[in-house]
N, C-alpha and C positions, 0 to 999 in steps of 0.2 A: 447572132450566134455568140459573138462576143458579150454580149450582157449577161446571154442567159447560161455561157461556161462563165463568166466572174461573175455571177448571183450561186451557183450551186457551191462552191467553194466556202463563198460566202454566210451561204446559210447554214450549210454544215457545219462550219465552224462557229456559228453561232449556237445553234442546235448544240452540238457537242458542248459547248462552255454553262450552258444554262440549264442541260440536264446532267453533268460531270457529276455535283452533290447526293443529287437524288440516287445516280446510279452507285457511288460510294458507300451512301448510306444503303443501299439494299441488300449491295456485297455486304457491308457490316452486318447487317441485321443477319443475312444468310451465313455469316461468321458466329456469331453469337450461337444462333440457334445451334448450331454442330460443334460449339465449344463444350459440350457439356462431357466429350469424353476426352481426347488427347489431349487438344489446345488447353482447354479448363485447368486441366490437369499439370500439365506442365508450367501453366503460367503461375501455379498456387505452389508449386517446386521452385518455382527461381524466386517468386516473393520472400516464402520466407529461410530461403538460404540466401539472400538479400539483408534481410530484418536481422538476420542469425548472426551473419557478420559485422553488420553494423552494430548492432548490441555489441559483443564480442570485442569489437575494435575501440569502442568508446561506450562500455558499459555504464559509467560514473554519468555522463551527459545525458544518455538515453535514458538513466533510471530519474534525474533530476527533471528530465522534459514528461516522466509521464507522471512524477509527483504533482506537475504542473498544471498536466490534464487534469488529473484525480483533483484536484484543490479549485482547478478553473469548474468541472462539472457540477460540484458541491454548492458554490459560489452559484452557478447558474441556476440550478435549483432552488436554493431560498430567492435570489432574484422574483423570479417565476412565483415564487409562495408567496411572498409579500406585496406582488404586483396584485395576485390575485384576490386578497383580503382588501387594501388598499386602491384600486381600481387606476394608479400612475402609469407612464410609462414604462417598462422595464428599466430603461437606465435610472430612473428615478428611485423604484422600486431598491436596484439594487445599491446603490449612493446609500439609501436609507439605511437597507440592510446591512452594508459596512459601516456606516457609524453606529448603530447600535452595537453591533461587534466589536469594533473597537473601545468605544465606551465602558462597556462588559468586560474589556478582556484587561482595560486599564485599572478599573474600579478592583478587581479584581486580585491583580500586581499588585496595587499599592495597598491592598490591606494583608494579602496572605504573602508578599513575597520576602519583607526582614525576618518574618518569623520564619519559611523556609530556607531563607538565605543562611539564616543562626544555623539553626538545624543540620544543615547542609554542613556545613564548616562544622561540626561539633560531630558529624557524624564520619569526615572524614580524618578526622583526628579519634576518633572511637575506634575504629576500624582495626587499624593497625594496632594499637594496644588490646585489644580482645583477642586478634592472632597471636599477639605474645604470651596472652593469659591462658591461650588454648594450649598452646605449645607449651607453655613450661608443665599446664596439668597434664599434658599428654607424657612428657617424660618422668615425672613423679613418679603417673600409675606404675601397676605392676607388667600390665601388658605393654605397655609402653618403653617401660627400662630397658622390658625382655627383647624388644623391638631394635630400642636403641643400640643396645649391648653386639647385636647379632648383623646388623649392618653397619657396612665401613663408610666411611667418609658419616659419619652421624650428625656429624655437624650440618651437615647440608641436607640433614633428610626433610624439613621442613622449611619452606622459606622464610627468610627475618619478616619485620612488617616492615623494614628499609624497603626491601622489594615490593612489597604492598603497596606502599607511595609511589615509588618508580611503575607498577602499572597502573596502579589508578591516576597519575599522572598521562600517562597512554590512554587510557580512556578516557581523561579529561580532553585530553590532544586530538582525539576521535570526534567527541563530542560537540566540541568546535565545528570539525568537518562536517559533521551533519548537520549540524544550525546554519551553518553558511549556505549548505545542500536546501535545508526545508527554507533559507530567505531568498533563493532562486526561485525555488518551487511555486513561492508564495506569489511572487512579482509576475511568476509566469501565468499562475490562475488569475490572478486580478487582470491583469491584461485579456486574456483567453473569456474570461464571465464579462467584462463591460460590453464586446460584442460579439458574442458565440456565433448568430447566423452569419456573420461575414466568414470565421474561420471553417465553421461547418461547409459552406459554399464552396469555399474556394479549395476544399477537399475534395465536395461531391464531383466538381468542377473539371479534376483530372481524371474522371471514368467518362465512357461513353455514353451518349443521353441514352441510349436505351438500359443502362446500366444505375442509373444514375436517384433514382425512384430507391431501388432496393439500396442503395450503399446511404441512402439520409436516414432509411428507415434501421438499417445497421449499426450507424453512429449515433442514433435513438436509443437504441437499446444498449447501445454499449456506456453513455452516459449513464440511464435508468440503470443498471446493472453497478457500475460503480459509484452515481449516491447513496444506491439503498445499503451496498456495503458499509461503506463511512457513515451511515449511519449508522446500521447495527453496530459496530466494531466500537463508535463512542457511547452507544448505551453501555455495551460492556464495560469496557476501559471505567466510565462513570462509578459503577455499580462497584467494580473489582475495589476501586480506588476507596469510594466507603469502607467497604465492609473490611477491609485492610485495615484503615487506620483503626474504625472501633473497635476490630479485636487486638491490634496490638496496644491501644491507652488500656484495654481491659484486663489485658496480662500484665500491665507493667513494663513493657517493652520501652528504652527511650528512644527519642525521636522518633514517634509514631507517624509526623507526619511526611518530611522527603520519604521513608521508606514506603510510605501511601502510594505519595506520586510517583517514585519508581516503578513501583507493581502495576500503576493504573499506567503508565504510559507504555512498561513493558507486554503490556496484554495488547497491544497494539501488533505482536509477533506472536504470532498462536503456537504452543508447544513447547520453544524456547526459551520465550522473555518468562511467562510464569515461573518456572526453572531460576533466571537469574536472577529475579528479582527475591526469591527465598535464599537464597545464600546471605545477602549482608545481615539480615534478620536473624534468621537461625546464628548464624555467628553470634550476634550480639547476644540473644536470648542462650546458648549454650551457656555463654560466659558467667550468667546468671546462676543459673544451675542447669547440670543436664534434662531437666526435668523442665525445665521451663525452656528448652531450646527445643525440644521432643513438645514440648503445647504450641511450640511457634510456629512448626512442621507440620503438625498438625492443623492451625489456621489455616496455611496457605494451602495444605490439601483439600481441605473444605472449600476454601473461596474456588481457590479451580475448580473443583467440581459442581459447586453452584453456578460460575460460567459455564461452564462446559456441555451441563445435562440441564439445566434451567435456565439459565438466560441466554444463551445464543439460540438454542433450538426454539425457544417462543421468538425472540427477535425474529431469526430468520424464516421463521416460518411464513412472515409477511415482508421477508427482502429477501437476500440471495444466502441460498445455501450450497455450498460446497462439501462434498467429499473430504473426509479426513485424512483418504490418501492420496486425493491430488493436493492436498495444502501444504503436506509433508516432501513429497516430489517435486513442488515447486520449490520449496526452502533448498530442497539438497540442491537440486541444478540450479537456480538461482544464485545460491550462495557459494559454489562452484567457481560460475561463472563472472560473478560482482562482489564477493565477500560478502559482508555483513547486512551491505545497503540492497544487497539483491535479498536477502534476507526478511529484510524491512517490509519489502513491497511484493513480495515473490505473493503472496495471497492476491490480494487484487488483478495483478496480472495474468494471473492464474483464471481470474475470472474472466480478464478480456479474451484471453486464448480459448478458453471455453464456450463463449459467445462466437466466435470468431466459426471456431468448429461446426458451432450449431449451425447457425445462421448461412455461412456461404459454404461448407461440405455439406452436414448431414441435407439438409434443406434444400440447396440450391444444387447440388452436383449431384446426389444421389435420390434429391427429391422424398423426401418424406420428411413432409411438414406436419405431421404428427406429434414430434417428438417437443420437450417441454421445456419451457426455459430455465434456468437458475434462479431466475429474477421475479417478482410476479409482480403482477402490472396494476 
């Protein structure tokens, strides 16, 4: 009687410890399967007023960690390309792939960078004298005098080009900030692309295995979604950058080429950089004659609109296309929320958020897999 009351205990408790897992995972699975309305739901509400607040709280970090991705997936992708031409290992593959880059980007510096270096220094010393030249024509004119004559404090109705210095100094001071920003970004993609399936894992890693399928296949798409942007975005940027400089050697403009790489670097910001990057321009070409500042306006009207309505809608017709009113909503609430650098990146994110939507709401929560991605495959 005694064995066989200390064998049932016994085996119970064995029984219970060897089937504990199995019974866990069943409840989970019977969890999953009925998460699709409340639970779902509310877990996709604390994530991202989670996400919301972390952003919010350490904007500046959070936008430099996803330059890092963006820069790590890009990375991983020519990995992959030149793995696949070359038959290497990946790691080898991409080793290859950054010295040719580097190579390229050196060869590069050292022939195009004293001439834009001159440039640079010549143009910031243009600057501000072509504001003065502005100013003193704008009080000569007649509308101008009449202007002046009829507001108080006159003296202050346009600023010196003293001031000019002290903000392009601020933008100099900015600009730091971002280089320092994009040598983070950098260090973080190069580490991120040497071995993407260990970081991918160890993400998939924190969902449930029955979950865990669909969040690789997520993080799939959401890399594809933002190479093929970085791609698009630097065929543009390339193209802007041409066709800038030929038209401004053709008009006579000086310093055709920093004002190049401005325009090409600032079409990296869709809607606004176009925009800034026409101001130092137009100034300079007003100064010339109004008539050559109105041909300069003119360029840059055209080159946006050859980005705009010909080269990004062919680009993207074979990589991701966005909406022109969530890239503008992203800019505003972005740059809201991070300034400028939310600004910088508000498009791409724009696109994770979008994938994001697709993929685990439209698709998974309301189930209509139907609907199309931004990205094409």
């Amino acid at each position: 009687m005694n064995s066989s009351g200390g064998t049932e205990p016994g085996c119970r408790s064995g029984q219970l410890t060897r089937s504990a897992p199995d019974e866990w995972g069943r409840l989970f699975m019977d969890a999953n399967s009925s998460i699709t309305s409340f639970q779902l739901r509310l877990l996709a509400v604390v994530l991202v007023v989670c996400v919301g607040l972390l952003f919010w709280a350490a904007a500046s970090a959070v936008l430099v960690v996803f330059m890092g991705v963006l820069l790590g997936s890009v990375f991983t992708g020519g990995g992959h390309i030149v793995q696949r031409f070359t038959r290497l290992s990946y790691r080898w593959s991409f080793g290859l792939m950054m010295l040719v880059l580097v190579v390229t980007v050196t060869i590069s510096l050292y022939f195009l960078a004293p001439t834009a270096a001159e440039q640079m220094h010549s143009l910031r010393e243009e600057l501000p004298a072509a504001w003065e030249k502005l100013q003193e024509r704008f009080v000569q004119s007649r509308w101008g005098g009449w202007v002046v004559d009829h507001s108080e404090g006159s003296s202050n109705l346009m600023p010196e080009g003293r001031t000019l210095m002290y903000g392009a100094a601020g933008v100099f001071t900015t600009s730091i900030g971002v280089f320092t920003a994009f040598v983070a970004a950098l260090f973080i993609g190069i580490f991120l692309a040497i071995e993407p399936a260990m970081y991918v894992t160890g993400v998939v890693l924190l969902f449930p295995q029955a979950r865990r399928a669909r969040v690789r296949e997520v993080l799939h798409q959401l890399g594809h979604v933002l190479r093929q942007w970085f791609f698009a975005k630097s065929v543009s940027m390339a193209i802007v950058g041409v066709l800038t400089g030929v038209g401004l050697a053709l008009l006579g403009i000086p310093l055709p080429v920093p004002l190049a790489i401005l325009a090409s670097l600032l079409t990296f910001i869709p809607n606004v950089g176009p925009v800034i990057a026409a101001v130092p321009a137009v100034l300079l070409g007003v100064v010339e004659t109004p008539q050559t500042g109105a041909y300069v306006a003119l360029l840059y009207v055209g080159v946006q609109a050859v980005e705009s309505y010909g080269i990004t809608p062919f680009v993207e017709r074979e990589t991701v296309s966005l909406p022109p009113a969530v890239t503008l909503t992203a800019q505003l609430v972005f740059g809201l929320i991070a300034g400028f650098a939310g600004v910088i990146v508000a498009t791409p994110l724009a696109a994770v958020l979008i994938v994001l939507v697709q993929t685990l709401y439209v698709q998974d929560l309301l189930g209509d897999r139907d609907v199309e991605s931004i990205a094409q495959e």
